[in-house]
C-alpha angles and dihedrals in degrees: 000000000000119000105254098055097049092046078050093051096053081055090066100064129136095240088042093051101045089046098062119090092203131044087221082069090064108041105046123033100195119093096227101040089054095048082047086058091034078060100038090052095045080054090053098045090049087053089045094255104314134090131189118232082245088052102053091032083065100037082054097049086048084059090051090053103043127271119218103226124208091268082061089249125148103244117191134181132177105247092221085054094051087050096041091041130022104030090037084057105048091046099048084041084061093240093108131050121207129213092003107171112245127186113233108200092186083054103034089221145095124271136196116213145174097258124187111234123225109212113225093235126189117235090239120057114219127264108254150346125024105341091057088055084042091050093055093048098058088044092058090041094047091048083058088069113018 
C-alpha cells in the first residue's frame, strides 16, 4: 500500500474525526486547499446550494488572481488545483453534485449546475467502522448549510 493512501487513511479515524470542528479539517490536509473549498462553500451556501459552470469558472479565476479574505489577507490558488482538487474532491466525496438540471424561469431553459448535496442522516450514528466515521462526516457537511 503506497504511502499516501495509508497516511489518508490515518486521517479518517474516529477520534480524528470527532475532534475536528470542520469537515474541511478532515478531507483535505493541506491548509490552502482546504481554505479554496472553506471559499468555494461559502459560495454555495450565499446561492442556496447551487452554482452555475459561469459562476464557479469565475470564482475559480478570482482564486487565480488573488482574493482579498475578511482578515485583509491576499489569498491565491492555482485554478487547475481548485478543479483537480478540490472540486474533484468534493464530487467523487459525494458533497457535491455535478450537471443537476435546474429551471431557470429568466431563461425559460433548463441549467446544469454544481449543486451541494444534503445527506438524509439517521438521529442515531452506528455503532461501529466505517459508517460511524462516515456518519460524523455528513453531519459536519449537512450543519455548513442547515
Amino acid at each position: 500500500m503506497p504511502a499516501t493512501v495509508k497516511s489518508h487513511l490515518r486521517m479518517l479515524s474516529e477520534e480524528r474525526v470527532m475532534s475536528t470542528q470542520n469537515v474541511f479539517d478532515i478531507i483535505f490536509p493541506g491548509i490552502k486547499t482546504r481554505r479554496a473549498a472553506e471559499l468555494f462553500v461559502k459560495i454555495l451556501y450565499r446561492s442556496n446550494g447551487i452554482a452555475t459552470k459561469n459562476s464557479v469558472s469565475e470564482f475559480a479565476n478570482n482564486l487565480q488572481i488573488g482574493i482579498i479574505l475578511e482578515n485583509g489577507e491576499l489569498f491565491r490558488y492555482s485554478r487547475r488545483n481548485f478543479y483537480m482538487t478540490v472540486l474533484r474532491t468534493l464530487i467523487d466525496m459525494g458533497f457535491v453534485q455535478k450537471n443537476v438540471p435546474v429551471w431557470d424561469e429568466k431563461r425559460n431553459k433548463t441549467l446544469y449546475v454544481y449543486s451541494r448535496n444534503i445527506f438524509d442522516i439517521p438521529n442515531k450514528p452506528p455503532t461501529v467502522g466505517f459508517w460511524r466515521i462516515s456518519y460524523y462526516i455528513c453531519k459536519k457537511w449537512n450543519r455548513l448549510f442547515l
